[in-house]
N, C-alpha and C positions, 0 to 999 in steps of 0.2 A: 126640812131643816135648811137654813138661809148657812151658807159658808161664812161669812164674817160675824161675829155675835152682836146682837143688839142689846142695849142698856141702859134701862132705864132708869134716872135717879131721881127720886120722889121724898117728899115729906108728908105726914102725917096732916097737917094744919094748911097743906096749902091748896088753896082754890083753881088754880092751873092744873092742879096735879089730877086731880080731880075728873079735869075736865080730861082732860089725857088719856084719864086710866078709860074715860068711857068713850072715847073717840078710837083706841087704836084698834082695839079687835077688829071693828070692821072696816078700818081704814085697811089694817095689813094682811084682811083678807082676803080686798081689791085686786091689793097687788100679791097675790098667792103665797102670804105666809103667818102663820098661825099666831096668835099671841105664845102659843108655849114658847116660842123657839124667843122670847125678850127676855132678858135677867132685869128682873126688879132690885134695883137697892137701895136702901132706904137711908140717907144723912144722916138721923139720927146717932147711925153706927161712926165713929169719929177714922176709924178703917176707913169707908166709902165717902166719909166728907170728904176725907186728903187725898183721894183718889180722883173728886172731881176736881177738887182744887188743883191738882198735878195737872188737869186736863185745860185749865187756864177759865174755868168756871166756875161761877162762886152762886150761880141762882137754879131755883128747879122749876117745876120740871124741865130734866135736858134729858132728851134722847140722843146718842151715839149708836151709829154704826159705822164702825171701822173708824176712821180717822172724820168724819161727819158726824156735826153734830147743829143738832137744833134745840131753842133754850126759850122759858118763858113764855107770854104769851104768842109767840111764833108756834112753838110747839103745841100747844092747846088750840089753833085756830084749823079747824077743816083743810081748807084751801092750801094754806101752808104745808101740813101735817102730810097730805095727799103728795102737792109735790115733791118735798123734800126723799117720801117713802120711795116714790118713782124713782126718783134719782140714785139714790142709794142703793138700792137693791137689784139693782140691773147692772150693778160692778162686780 
């Protein structure tokens, strides 16, 4: 289990999101942590819109951890996805 939570905010209809959902398992279990330990939550829920929006984000897929976050096709793209996890999760 990763000490800061990870969170992921997705929609149903979107094509990054997509890409995400199949890129992170084995991206975050490069960097030794499991998809269990991500919270999925899904916009839809108007709760978890206002909560990305509280976070100054208004597009998805964004993945947060801790005070980092990556959004869009940033987030969908390997290379990115890869270092962004490095970085994060070695704080």
């Amino acid at each position: 289990m990763v000490e800061m939570p990870i969170e992921l905010f997705t929609s149903a209809g979107c094509v990054n999101c997509r890409k995400l959902k199949k890129l992170l398992p084995q991206t975050l279990a490069k960097n030794g942590v499991s998809i269990k330990d991500v919270i999925e939550r899904d916009v839809c829920d108007a709760t978890v819109l206002a909560d990305l929006l509280m976070l100054g984000v208004d597009t998805v897929p964004t993945l947060r951890i801790g005070d980092s976050i990556i959004t869009g096709e940033d987030a969908a793209n390997e290379a990115k996805l890869n270092a962004f996890l490095k970085e994060n999760l070695k704080k």
